[in-house]
C-alpha positions, -999 to 999 in steps of 0.1 A, spaced: -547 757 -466 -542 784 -489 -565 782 -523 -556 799 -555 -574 811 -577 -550 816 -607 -528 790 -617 -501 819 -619 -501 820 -578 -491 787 -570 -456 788 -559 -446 756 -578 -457 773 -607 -436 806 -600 -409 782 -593 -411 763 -625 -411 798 -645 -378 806 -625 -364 775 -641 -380 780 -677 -366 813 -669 -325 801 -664 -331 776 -692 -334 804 -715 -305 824 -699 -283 793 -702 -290 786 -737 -290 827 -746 -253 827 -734 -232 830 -764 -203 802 -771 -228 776 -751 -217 743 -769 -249 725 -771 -262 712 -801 -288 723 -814 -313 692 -806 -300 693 -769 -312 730 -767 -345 722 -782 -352 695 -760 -339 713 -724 -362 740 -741 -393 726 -745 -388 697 -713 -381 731 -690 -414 747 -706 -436 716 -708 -430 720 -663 -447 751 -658 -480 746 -685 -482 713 -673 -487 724 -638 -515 748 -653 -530 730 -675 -537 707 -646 -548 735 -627 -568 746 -651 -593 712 -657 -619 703 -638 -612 665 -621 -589 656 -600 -576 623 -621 -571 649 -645 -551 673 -621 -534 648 -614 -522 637 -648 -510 667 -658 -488 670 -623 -472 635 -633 -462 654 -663 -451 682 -651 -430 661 -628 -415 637 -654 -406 668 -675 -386 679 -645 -372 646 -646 -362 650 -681 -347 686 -673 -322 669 -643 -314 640 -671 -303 663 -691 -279 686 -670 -266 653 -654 -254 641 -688 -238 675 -699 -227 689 -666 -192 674 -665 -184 682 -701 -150 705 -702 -165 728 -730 -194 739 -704 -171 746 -671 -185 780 -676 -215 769 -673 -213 751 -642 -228 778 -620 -261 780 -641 -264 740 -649 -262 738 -611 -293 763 -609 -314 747 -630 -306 712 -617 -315 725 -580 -349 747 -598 -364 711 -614 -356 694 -577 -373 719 -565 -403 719 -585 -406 679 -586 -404 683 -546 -435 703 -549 -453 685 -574 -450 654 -555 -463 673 -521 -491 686 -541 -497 653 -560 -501 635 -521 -528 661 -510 -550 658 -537 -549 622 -534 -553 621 -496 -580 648 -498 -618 648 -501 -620 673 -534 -628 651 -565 -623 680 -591 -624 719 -584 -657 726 -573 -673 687 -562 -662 674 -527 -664 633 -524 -694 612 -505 -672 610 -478 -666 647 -473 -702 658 -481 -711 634 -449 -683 649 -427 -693 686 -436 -727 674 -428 -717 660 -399 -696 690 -386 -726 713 -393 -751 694 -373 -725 692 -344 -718 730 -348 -756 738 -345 -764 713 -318 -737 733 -298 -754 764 -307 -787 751 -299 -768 734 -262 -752 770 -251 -786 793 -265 -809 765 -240 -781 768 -212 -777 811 -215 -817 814 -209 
């Protein structure tokens, strides 16, 4: 399993800036007609994805973590609400190609986040740097088996 060391690496987080990314292209485009409360809102639900994601990267327990991915993920929710509601308006048949985009961008990310959310709660790590009971005594356990193989192979070699 990869680690990252920058919240900036993870994929889901690139992938959440791609659709912060066509948000802002989308509501850029002159003659858009959204008002102005609907842009606000796709703006900062598109935005609240990606520092979600590292914010939750960025503290130190995994209830925490994983917090900040539920988030994360409802905010993508709250992004495909959104374009669901607007995407068959006449006024935005222009827009079709990008609303598109950006739906398939925050099914993306909530894909991820829900992956991600599933291997921090299956796995042993409770927080960035502390592993659980359970995985301190299966490292222990996979150590003493490594060296007792070590010690079995050095006794049979002489």
């Amino acid at each position: 399993m990869a680690k990252y060391e920058k919240f900036e690496d993870l994929p889901v987080w690139q992938e959440a800036a791609r659709l912060y990314n066509r948000v802002l292209d989308l509501l850029e485009e002159p003659g858009v007609p959204l008002t102005p409360s609907f842009r606000n809102q796709l703006d900062r639900a598109a935005l609240s994805v990606s520092n979600n994601i590292a914010e939750g990267f960025e503290r130190v327990t995994t209830n925490e973590l994983r917090s900040f991915l539920a988030i994360a993920r409802g905010s993508g929710g709250e992004v495909r609400s959104m374009i669901a509601v607007v995407k068959d308006r006449p006024k935005l048949s222009r827009s079709v190609q990008q609303l598109q985009q950006i739906r398939a961008l925050a099914e993306s990310c909530a894909k991820q986040l829900t992956a991600w959310t599933r291997s921090v709660e299956s796995g042993p790590v409770q927080g960035k740097r502390h592993l659980t009971a359970t995985a301190n005594t299966a490292a222990a356990n996979s150590a003493a088996a490594n060296s007792a193989a070590a010690n079995s192979a050095a006794a049979n070699s002489q």
